[in-house]
FILO-417674 format. One record per residue (C-alpha): x negated, y negated, z. Coordinates in steps of 0.5 Angstrom, whole numbers, plus 500, padded with zeros to 3 digits. Example, Ala and Ser with C-alpha at 12.3 -4.5 7.8 and 13.67 -1.06 7.14 Angstrom:
! residues 2
+-----+-----+-----+
!   x !   y !   z !
+-----+-----+-----+
! 475 ! 509 ! 516 !
! 473 ! 502 ! 514 !
+-----+-----+-----+
//
This chain:
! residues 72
+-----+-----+-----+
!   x !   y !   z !
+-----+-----+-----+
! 470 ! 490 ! 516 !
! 476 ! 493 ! 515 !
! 484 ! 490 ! 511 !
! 490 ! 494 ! 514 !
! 495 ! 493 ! 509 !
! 503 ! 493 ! 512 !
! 510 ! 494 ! 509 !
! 513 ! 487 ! 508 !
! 520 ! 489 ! 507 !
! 524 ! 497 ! 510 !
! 524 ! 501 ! 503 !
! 522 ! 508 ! 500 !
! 515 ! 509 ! 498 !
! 516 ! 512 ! 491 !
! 509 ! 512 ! 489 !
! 502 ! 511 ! 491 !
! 498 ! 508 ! 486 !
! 490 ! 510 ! 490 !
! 487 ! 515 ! 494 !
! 483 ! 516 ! 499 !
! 475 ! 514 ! 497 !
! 478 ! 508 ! 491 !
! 475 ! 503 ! 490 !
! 479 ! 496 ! 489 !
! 480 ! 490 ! 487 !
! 484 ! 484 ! 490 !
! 491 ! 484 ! 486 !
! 491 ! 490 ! 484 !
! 498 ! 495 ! 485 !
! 497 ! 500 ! 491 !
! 503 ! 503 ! 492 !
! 510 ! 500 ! 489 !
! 517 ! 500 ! 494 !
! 523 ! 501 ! 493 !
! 528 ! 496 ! 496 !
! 535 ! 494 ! 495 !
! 536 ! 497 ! 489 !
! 530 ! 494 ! 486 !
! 522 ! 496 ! 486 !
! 517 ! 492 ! 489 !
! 510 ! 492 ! 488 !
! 505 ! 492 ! 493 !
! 498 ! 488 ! 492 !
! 491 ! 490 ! 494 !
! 490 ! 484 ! 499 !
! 482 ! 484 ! 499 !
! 477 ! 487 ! 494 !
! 474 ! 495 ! 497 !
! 474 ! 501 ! 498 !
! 481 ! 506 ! 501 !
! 479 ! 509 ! 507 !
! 486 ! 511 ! 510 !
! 493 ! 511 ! 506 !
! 499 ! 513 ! 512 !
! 505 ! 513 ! 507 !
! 506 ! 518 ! 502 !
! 512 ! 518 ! 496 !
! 518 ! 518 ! 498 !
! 517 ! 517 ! 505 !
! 522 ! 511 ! 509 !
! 518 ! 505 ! 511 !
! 521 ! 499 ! 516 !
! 516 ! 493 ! 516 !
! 510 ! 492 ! 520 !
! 508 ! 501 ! 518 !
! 502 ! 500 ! 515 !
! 500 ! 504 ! 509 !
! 492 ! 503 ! 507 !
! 486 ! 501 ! 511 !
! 481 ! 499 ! 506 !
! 474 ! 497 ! 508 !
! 471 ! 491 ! 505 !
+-----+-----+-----+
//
């Protein structure tokens, strides 16, 4: 089964915390956004493994861009 992880609010990725092939789990950082002046976390929703990441540091992000895909 497969988790496709979304932009939940329009930013700047500033980095990307995991790589393709990662293993996961639930609650760690993936990536952190820069919104408003302020960075935002975003979290790894399941346990798994990376198997796509569609953003990259210092790309603009709107909401519903999807930045990962894991396999779970």
């Amino acid at each position: 089964m497969q988790e496709i992880v979304e932009v939940p609010i329009t930013g700047k990725m500033l980095n990307i915390k995991v790589g393709i092939g990662d293993k996961v789990k639930e609650g760690e950082v993936i990536c952190l956004l820069e919104s408003m002046k302020m960075e935002n976390p975003i979290l790894v929703p399941v346990s798994g493994v990376i198997k796509e990441i569609r953003v990259s540091a210092g790309q603009t992000v709107k909401t519903g861009d999807i930045i990962a895909i894991i396999e779970y």
